[in-house]
C-alpha positions in Angstrom: -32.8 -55.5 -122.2 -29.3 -55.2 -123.1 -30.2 -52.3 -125.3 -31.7 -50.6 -122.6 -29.2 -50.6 -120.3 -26.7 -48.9 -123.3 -29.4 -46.4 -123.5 -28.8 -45.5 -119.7 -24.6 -46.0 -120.2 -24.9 -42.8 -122.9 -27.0 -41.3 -120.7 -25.3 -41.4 -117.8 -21.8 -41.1 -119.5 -23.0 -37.8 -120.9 -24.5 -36.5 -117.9 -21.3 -37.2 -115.5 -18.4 -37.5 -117.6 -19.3 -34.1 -119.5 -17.4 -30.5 -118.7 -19.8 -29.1 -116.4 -21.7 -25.7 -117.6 -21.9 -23.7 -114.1 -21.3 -20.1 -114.6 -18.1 -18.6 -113.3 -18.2 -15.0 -112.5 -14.4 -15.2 -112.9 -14.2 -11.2 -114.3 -16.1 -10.1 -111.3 -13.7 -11.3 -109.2 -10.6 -10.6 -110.6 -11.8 -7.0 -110.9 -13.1 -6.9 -106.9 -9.4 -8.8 -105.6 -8.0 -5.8 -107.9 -10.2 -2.9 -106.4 -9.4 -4.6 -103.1 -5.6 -4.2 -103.2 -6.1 -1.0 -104.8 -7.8 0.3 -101.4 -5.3 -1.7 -99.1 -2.8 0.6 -100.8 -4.9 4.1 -100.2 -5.2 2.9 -96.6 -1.9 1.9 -96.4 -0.8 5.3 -97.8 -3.1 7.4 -94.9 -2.2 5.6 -92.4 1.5 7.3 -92.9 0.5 10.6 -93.4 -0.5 13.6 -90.8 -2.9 12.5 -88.5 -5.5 15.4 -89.1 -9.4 15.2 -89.0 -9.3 15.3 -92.5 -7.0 12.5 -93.1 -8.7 10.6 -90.6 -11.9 10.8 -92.3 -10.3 9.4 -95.3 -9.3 6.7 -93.9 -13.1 5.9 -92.1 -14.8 6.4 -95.6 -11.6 4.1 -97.4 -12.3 1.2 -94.5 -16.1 1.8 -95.9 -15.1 1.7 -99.1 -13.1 -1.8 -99.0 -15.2 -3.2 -96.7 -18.0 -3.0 -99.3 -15.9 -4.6 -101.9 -15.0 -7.6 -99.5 -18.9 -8.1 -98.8 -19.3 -8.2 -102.8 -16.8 -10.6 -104.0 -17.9 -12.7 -100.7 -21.7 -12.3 -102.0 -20.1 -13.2 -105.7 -18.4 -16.7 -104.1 -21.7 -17.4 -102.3 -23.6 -16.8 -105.4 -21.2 -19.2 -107.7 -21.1 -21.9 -105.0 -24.9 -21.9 -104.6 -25.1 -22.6 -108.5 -22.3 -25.3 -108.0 -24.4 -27.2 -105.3 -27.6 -26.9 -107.0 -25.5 -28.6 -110.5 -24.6 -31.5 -107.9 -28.0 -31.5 -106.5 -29.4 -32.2 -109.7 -26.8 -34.5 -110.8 -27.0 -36.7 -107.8 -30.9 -37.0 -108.3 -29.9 -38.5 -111.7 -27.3 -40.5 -110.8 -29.9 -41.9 -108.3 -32.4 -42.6 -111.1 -30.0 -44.3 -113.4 -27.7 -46.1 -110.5 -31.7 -47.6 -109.7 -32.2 -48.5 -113.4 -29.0 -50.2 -114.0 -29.7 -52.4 -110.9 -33.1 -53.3 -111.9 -31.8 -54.3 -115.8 -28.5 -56.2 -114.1 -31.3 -58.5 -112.3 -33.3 -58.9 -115.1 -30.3 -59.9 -117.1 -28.9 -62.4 -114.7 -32.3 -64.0 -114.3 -32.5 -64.1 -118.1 -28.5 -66.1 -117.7 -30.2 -68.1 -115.4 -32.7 -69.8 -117.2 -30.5 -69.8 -120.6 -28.3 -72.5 -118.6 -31.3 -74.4 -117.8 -32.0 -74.7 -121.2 -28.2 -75.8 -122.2 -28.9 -79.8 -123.5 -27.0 -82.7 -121.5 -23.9 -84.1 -123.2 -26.5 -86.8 -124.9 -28.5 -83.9 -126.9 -25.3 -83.5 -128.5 -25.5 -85.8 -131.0 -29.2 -85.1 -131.9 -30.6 -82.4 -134.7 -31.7 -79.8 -131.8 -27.8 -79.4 -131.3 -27.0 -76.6 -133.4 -30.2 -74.8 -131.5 -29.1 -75.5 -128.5 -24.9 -74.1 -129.6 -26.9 -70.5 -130.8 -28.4 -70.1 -127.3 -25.0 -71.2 -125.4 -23.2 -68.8 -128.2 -26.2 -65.9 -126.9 -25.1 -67.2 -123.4 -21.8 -66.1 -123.3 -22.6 -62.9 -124.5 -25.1 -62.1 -121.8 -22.7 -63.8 -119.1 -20.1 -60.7 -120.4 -22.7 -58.2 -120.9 -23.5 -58.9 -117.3 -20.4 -58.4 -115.9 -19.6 -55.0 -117.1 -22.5 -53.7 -116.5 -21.4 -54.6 -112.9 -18.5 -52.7 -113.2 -20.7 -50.3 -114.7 -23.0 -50.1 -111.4 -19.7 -50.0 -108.7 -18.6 -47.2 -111.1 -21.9 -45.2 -111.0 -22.2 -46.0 -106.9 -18.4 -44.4 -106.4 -19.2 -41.4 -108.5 -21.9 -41.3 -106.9 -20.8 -41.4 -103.4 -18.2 -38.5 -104.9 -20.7 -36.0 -105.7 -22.4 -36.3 -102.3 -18.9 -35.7 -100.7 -18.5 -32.6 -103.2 -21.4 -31.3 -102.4 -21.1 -31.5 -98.6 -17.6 -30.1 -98.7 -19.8 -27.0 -100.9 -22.0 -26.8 -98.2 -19.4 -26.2 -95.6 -18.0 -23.9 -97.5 -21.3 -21.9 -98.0 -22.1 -21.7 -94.1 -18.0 -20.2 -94.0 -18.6 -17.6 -96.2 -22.4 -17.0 -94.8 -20.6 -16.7 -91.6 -17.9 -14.1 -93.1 -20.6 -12.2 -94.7 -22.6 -11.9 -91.7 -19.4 -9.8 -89.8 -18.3 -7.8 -92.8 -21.9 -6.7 -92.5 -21.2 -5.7 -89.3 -17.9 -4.6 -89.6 -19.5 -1.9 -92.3 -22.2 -0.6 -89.8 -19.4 -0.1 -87.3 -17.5 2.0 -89.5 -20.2 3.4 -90.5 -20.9 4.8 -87.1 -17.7 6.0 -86.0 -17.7 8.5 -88.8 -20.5 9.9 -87.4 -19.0 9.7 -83.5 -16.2 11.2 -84.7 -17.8 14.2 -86.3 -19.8 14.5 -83.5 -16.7 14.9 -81.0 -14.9 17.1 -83.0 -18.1 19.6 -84.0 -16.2 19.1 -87.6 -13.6 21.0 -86.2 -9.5 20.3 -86.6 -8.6 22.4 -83.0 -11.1 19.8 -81.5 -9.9 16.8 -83.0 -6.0 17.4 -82.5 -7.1 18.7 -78.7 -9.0 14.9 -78.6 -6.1 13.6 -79.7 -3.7 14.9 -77.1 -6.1 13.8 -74.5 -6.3 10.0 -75.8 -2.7 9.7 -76.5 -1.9 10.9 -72.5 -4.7 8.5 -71.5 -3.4 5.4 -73.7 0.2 6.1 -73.2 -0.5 6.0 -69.3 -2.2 2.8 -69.9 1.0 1.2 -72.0 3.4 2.2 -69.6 1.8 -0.1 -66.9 1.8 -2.5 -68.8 4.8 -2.5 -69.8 6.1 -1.8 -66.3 4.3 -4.6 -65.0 5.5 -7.2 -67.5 4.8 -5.9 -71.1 1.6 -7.2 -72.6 2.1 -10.8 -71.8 -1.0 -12.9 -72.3 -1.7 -16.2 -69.9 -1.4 -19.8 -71.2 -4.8 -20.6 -70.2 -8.0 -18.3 -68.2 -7.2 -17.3 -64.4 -11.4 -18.3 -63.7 -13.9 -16.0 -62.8 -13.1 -15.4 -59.1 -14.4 -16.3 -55.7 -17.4 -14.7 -57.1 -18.0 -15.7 -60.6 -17.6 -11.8 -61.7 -13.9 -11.9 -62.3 -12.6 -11.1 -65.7 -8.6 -10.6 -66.5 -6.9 -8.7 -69.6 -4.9 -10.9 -70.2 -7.0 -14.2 -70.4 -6.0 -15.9 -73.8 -9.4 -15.6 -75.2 -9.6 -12.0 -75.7 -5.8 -10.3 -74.6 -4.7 -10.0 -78.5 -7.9 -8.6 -79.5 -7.8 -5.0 -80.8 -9.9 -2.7 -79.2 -12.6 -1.1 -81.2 -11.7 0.1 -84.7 -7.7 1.0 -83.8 -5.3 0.6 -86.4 -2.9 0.1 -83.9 -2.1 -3.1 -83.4 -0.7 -2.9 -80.1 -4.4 -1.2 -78.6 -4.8 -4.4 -77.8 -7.1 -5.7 -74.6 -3.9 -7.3 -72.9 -2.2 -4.2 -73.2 -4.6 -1.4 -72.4 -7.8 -3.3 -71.4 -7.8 -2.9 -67.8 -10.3 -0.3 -67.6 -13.1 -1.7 -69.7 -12.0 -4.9 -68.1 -12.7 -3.3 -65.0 -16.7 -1.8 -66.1 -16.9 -5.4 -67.9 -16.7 -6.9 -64.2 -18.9 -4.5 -62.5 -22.0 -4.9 -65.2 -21.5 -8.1 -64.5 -22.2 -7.6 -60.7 -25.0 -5.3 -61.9 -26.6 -8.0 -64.1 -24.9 -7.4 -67.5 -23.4 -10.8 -69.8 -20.9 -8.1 -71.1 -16.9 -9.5 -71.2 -14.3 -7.3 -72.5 -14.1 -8.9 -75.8 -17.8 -8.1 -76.8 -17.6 -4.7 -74.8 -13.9 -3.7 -77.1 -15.9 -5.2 -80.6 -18.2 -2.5 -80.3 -16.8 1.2 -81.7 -20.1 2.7 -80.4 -18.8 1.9 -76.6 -15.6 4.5 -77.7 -14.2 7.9 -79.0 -12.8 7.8 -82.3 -9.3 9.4 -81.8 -8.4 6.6 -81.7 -11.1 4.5 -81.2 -9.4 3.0 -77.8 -10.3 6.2 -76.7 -12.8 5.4 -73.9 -11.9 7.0 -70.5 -13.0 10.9 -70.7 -16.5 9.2 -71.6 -19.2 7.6 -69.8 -19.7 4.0 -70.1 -22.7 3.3 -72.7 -25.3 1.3 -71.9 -25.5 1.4 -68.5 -28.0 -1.5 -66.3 -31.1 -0.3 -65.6 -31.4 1.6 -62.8 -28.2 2.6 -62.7 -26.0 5.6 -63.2 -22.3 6.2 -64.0 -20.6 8.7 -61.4 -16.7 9.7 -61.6 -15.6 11.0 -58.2 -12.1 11.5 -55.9 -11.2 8.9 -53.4 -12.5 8.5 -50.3 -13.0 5.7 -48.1 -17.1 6.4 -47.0 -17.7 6.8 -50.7 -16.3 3.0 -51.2 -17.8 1.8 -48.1 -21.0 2.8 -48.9 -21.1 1.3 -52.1 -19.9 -1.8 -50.8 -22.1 -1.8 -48.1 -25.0 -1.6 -50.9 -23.4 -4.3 -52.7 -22.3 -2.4 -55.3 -18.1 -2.4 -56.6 -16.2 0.4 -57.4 -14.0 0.9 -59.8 -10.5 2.8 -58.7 -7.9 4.4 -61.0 -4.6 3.7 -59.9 -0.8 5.8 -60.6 0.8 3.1 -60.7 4.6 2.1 -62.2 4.5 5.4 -63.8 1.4 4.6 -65.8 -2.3 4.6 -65.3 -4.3 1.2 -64.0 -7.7 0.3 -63.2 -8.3 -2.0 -60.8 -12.1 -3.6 -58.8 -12.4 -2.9 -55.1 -15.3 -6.1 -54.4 -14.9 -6.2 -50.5 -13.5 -4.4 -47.1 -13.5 -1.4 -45.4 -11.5 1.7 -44.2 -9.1 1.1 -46.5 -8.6 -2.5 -46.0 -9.7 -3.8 -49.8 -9.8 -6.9 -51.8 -9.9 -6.2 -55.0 -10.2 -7.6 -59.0 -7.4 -7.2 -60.5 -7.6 -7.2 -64.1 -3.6 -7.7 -64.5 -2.9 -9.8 -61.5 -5.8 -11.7 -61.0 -8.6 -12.1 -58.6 -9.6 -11.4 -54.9 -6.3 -9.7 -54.1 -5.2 -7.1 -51.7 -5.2 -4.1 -52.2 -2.1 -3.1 -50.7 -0.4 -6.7 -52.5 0.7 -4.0 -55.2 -0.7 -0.6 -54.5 -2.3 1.1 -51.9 -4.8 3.8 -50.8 -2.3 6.5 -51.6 -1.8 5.6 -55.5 -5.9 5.7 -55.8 -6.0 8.8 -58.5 -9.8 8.7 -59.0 -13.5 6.5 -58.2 -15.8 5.3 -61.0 -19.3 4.2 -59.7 -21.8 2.1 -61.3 -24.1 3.2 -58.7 -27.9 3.9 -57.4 
């Protein structure tokens, strides 16, 4: 029995002890972090020079470009770790197998120590010719009394590495859902830039007069948009969310969970929601009233909801994906045209010139000019006239029947 459980000691020591053979793809990924810094550079690089359609176009198909890598070397980590967890799987079975065969021989040797020191003579054999016998067994005794306790060592040892390897391979695990998880939005990160290529080439017609003529328009438009803002209190986000309003439709730009999110594909780190966010905001709150789970953080993810010069560029558009049943209608100010609506329990959204810059605020309730309004900067169920007025209403934007 002894023997036996040295068999399983070699076994074991060779099995745990031993340099693991998983397969490193350590080449791969040098070579992708490489290629990756190599297009942070390009990008980098484009990013200071003329802002043409050209350019601009280099800079979608770079972001393709290193977005592909990233979803590679991710793919290459998820590949290494699954080989890692499946050498722990395997190893844990084992240790399993031989932690249950080193328990089973321990008992079988201490029943063996027990019955040796039932054999052991009283102190009158001792003078009798069975004595030298009986001093071989207690001799064989010993042994098995010292055999036994390392191989309880032995077992403790086996139970801690094994406990080890189920902790390495849960922390593994973890670490496959993250980068599952990080896969998942590069993937979607690629079919985003993937599509404003083709939204760009689409408003342009492929055509540099177009594109600059775009741009002039989105810079006025965004510009008008920062210098309210800014005016108002620079792009300060809250400590904590304002709620959703008397009615539950509410939604601010600067609520902590979305007001330093970039909107759509920008490069410009200050296109932020808090900053310039008032007007989808604003159409976030009235698909809301309309039905729609929409918020601005998932309505300024999607590039597709966007012009792509930049990709803030949103108000010379119609909103996409309008409610059922509905249409989008942009119209001049009047009070019957916001009465109605709000007699058909519809809101309306008005465009405001406001501290020298452009805002967009929700009219929910009133009439004749009396308003309470959404206001995506200053919170909900508001005044009207708190801040503005009927005279600084530029413009109407309907979600209407």
């Amino acid at each position: 029995m002894t023997k036996k459980i040295l068999i399983i000691l070699v076994l074991f020591s060779s099995l745990f002890f031993s340099r693991p053979n998983l397969i490193f793809a350590e080449d791969t990924v040098d070579s992708l972090s490489a290629k990756i810094a190599e297009y942070s550079t390009k990008l980098t690089e484009l990013s200071k020079s003329k802002n043409t359609l050209a350019n601009q176009i280099k800079i979608i198909d770079s972001n393709v470009e290193l977005t592909q890598l990233k979803i590679t070397q991710t793919e290459t980590s998820i590949k290494t770790l699954d080989e890692e967890i499946n050498n722990l799987s395997g190893k844990i079975g084992q240790l399993d197998i031989y932690l249950n065969q080193l328990s089973s021989a321990y008992i079988v040797q201490v029943s063996q120590n027990y019955k040796l020191q039932k054999r052991i003579p009283s102190f009158a054999l001792f003078f009798t010719s069975r004595f030298n016998n009986f001093l071989n067994e207690y001799k064989y005794l010993a042994t098995v009394q010292k055999n036994n306790q390392e191989n309880l060592v032995t077992i403790e040892t086996t139970r801690t590495t094994y406990d080890i390897q189920k902790t390495e391979k849960s922390k593994k695990q973890a670490e496959m859902e993250a980068l599952k998880k990080t896969l998942a939005s590069q993937q979607i990160s690629l079919d985003k830039q993937k599509k404003s290529k083709n939204i760009l080439l689409e408003a342009t017609k492929n055509d540099e007069r177009n594109y600059q003529q775009l741009l002039s328009q989105a810079r006025a438009q965004l510009n008008g948009l920062r210098n309210f803002s800014s005016s108002a209190g620079g792009g300060s986000c809250l400590s904590a969310s304002p709620g959703r309003g008397s009615d539950g439709n509410f939604y601010s730009q600067r609520d902590p969970s979305w007001c330093h999110q970039v909107i759509g594909i920008s490069n410009d780190s200050q296109d932020t929601i808090g900053s310039i966010g008032c007007y989808i905001s604003s159409l976030s709150m009235v698909f809301k009233k309309a039905g729609s789970g929409m918020n601005p953080s998932s309505y300024a993810s999607n590039p597709d909801n966007f012009g792509s010069i930049p990709s803030s560029y949103m108000l010379v558009r119609n909103p996409p994906s309008i409610p059922s049943g509905y249409s989008f209608r942009q119209t001049s100010y009047s009070t019957n045209t916001v009465d109605n609506e709000l007699k058909s329990g519809r809101y309306v959204i008005a465009e405001l010139s406001a501290f020298a810059g452009t805002h967009f605020v929700v009219i929910i309730s009133g009439s004749g000019g009396s308003y309470k309004i959404h206001d995506p900067w200053y919170g909900p169920d508001m005044s009207l006239n708190d801040h503005y007025g009927t005279s600084l209403i530029r413009s109407l934007r309907l979600i209407t029947k």
